[in-house]
N, C-alpha and C positions, 0 to 999 in steps of 0.2 A: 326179973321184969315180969308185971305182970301181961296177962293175954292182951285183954285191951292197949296197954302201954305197944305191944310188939306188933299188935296189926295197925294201932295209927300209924305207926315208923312205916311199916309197910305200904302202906296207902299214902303217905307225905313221901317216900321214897318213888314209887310208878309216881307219881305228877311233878316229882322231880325231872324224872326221867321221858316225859312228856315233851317237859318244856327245853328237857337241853337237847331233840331231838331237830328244833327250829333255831339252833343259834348259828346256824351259819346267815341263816336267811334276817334276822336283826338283832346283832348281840346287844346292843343297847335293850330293847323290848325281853328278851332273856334274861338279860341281870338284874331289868326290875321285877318280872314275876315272879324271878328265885327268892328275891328277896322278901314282897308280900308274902305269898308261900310261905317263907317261915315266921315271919311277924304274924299271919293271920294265923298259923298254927300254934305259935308259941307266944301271944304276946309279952311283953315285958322281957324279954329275953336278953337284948343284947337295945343297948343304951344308941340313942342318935347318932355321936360320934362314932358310936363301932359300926352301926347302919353304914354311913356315909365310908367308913375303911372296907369295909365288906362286899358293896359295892363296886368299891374301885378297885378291887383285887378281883370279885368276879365277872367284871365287863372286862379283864386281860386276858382270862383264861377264854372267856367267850368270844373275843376277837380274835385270837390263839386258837378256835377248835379246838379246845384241851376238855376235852367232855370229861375226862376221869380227874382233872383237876379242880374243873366247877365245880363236880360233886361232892369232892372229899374238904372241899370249903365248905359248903353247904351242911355236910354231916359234922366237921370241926366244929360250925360255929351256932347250929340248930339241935344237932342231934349228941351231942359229946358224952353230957352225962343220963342220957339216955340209954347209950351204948354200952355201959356198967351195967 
């Protein structure tokens, strides 16, 4: 991976970590900035349909307080082959 490649991850990972610091206070508003977040960082990435499932799998973990499980959706489904 190159440098750049490794410090955007790094930099999309802290404003991950930003934003799952507020989901107790509205998971709703949570699972949609995670979601911008990775559409504005990755456009074309993951199709409407999977938007709308990716969503709804992380407004559960965000209503759950499951902070290590919002995130490890957010890197599955943003960061995967990045992470190679």
């Amino acid at each position: 991976m190159l440098l750049e490649s490794k410090m955007k991850q790094v930099a999309i990972m802290a404003a991950v970590d930003v934003r799952l610091k507020k989901m107790k206070y509205s998971p709703e508003r949570c699972s949609r900035n995670l979601l911008e977040l990775g559409l504005t960082a990755f456009p074309g990435k993951i199709s409407k349909q999977e938007q709308a499932v990716f969503l709804e799998h992380l407004l559960k973990y965000c209503k759950d307080g499951d902070i290590p499980g919002a995130k490890g959706l957010f890197i599955y489904t943003f960061l995967k082959e990045q992470a190679n």
